[in-house]
Backbone as CSV, one residue per row, in Angstrom:
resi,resn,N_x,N_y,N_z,CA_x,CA_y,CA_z,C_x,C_y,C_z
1,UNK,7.390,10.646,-7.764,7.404,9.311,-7.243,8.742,9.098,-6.561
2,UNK,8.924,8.244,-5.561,9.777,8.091,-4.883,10.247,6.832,-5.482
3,UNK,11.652,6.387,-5.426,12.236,5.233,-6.171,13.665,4.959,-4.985
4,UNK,13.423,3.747,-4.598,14.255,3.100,-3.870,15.187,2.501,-4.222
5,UNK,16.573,2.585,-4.392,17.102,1.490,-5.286,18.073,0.805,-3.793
6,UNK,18.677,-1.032,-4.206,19.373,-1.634,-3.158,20.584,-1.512,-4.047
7,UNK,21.437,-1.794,-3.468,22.835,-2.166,-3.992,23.272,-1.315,-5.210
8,UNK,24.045,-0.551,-4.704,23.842,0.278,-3.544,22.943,1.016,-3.025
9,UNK,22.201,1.110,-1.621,20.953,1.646,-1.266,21.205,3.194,-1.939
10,UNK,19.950,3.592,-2.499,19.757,5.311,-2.880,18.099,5.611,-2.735
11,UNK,17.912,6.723,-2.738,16.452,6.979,-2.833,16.991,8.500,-3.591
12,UNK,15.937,7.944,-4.907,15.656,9.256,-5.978,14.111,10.073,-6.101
13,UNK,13.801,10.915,-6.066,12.931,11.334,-6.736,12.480,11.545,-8.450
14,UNK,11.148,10.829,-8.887,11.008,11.119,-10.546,9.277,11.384,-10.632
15,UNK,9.002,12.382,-11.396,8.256,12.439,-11.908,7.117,11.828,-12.891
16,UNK,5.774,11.850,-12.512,5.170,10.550,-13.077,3.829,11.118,-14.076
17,UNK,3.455,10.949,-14.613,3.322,9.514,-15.352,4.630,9.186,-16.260
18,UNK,5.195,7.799,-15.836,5.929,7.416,-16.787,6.315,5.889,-16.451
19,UNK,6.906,5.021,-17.804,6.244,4.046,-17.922,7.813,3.352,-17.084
20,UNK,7.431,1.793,-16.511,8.520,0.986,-16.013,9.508,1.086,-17.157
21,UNK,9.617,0.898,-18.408,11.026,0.602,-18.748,11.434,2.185,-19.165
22,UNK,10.849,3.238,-19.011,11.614,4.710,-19.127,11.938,4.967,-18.377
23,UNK,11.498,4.610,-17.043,12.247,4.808,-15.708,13.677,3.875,-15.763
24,UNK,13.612,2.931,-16.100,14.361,2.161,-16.026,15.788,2.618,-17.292
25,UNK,15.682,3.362,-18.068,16.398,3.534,-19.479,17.015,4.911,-18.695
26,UNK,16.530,5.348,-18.336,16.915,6.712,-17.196,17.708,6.037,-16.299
27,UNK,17.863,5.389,-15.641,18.459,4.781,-14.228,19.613,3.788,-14.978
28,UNK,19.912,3.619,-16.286,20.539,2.677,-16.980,20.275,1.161,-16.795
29,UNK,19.302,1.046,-16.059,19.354,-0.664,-15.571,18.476,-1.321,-16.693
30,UNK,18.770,-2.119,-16.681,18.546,-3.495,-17.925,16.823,-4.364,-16.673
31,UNK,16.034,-4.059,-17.508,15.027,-4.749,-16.790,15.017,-6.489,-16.757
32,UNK,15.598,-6.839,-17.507,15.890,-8.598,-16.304,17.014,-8.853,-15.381
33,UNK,17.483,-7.888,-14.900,18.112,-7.561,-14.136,17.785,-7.161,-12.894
34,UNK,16.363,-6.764,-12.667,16.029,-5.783,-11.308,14.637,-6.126,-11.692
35,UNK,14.172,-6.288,-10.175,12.648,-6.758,-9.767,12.062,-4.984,-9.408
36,UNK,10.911,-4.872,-10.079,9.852,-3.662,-9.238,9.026,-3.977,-8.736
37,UNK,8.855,-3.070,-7.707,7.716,-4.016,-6.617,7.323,-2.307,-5.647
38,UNK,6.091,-2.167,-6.067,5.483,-1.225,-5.761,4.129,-2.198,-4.559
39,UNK,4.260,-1.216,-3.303,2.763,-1.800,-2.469,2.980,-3.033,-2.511
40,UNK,4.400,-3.924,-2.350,4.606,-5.748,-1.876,4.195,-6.152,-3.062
41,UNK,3.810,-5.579,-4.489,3.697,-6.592,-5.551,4.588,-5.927,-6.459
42,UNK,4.715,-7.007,-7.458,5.995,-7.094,-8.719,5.161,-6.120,-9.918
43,UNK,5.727,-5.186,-10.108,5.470,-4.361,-11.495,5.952,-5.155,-12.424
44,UNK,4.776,-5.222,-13.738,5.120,-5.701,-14.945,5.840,-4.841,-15.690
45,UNK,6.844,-4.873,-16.558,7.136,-4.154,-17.431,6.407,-2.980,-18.230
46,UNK,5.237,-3.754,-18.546,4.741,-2.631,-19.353,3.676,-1.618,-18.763
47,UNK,3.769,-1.557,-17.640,2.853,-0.632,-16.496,3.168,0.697,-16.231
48,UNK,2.384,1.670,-16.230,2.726,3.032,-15.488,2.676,3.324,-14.146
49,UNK,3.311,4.427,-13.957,3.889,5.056,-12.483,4.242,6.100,-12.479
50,UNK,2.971,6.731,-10.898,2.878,8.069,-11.046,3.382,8.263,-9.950
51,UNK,3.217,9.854,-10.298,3.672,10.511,-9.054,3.560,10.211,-7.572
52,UNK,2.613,9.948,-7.236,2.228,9.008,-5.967,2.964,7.579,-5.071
53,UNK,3.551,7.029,-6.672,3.827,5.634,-6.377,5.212,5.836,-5.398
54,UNK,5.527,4.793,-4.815,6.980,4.521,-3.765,7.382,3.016,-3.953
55,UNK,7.845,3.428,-5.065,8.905,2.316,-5.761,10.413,1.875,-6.054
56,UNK,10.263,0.318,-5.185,11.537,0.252,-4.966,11.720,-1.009,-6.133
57,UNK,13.325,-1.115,-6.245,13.986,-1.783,-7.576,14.998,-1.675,-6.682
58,UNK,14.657,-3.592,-6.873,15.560,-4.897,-6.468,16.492,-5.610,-7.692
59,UNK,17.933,-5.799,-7.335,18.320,-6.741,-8.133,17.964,-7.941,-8.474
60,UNK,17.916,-8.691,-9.538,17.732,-10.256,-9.758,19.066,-10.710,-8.496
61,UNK,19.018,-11.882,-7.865,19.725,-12.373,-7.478,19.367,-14.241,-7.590
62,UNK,20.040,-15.086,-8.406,19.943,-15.908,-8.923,21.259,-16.757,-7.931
63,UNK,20.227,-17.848,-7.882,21.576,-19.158,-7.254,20.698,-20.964,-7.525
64,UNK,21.972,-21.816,-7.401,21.270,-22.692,-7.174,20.919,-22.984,-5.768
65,UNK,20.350,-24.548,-5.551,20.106,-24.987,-4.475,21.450,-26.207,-4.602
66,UNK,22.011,-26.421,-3.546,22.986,-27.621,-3.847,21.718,-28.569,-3.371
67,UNK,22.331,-30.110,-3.450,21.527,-31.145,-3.427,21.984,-31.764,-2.028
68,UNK,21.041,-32.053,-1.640,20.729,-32.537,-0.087,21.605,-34.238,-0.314
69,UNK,22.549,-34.351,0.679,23.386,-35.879,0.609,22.407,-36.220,1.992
């Protein structure tokens, strides 16, 4: 499987079947931390991913909105 990561951009190769948070325990990242999004939709946590898949992992990026005067 192909794995995209942003910030800093990388592209890894991993072997599949294996599940979102072992990929993730491998890559050290903390899953509320980083969005997966395989084919424009959000991977759940507890989902598998194979060899096939081309999956990229986005950071959370959190802000407010200020308030409109």
């Amino acid at each position: 499987m192909q794995v995209r990561l942003r910030n800093p951009h990388r592209e890894l190769e991993f072997r599949g079947p294996i599940s979102v948070q072992r990929l993730l325990n491998q890559l050290e990242l903390n899953r509320e931390s980083v969005l997966i999004i395989r084919d424009g939709t959000l991977v759940p946590g507890d989902a598998t991913l194979t060899d096939t898949d081309v999956i990229e992992i986005r950071p959370v990026i959190s802000g407010g909105a200020t308030e409109a005067r």
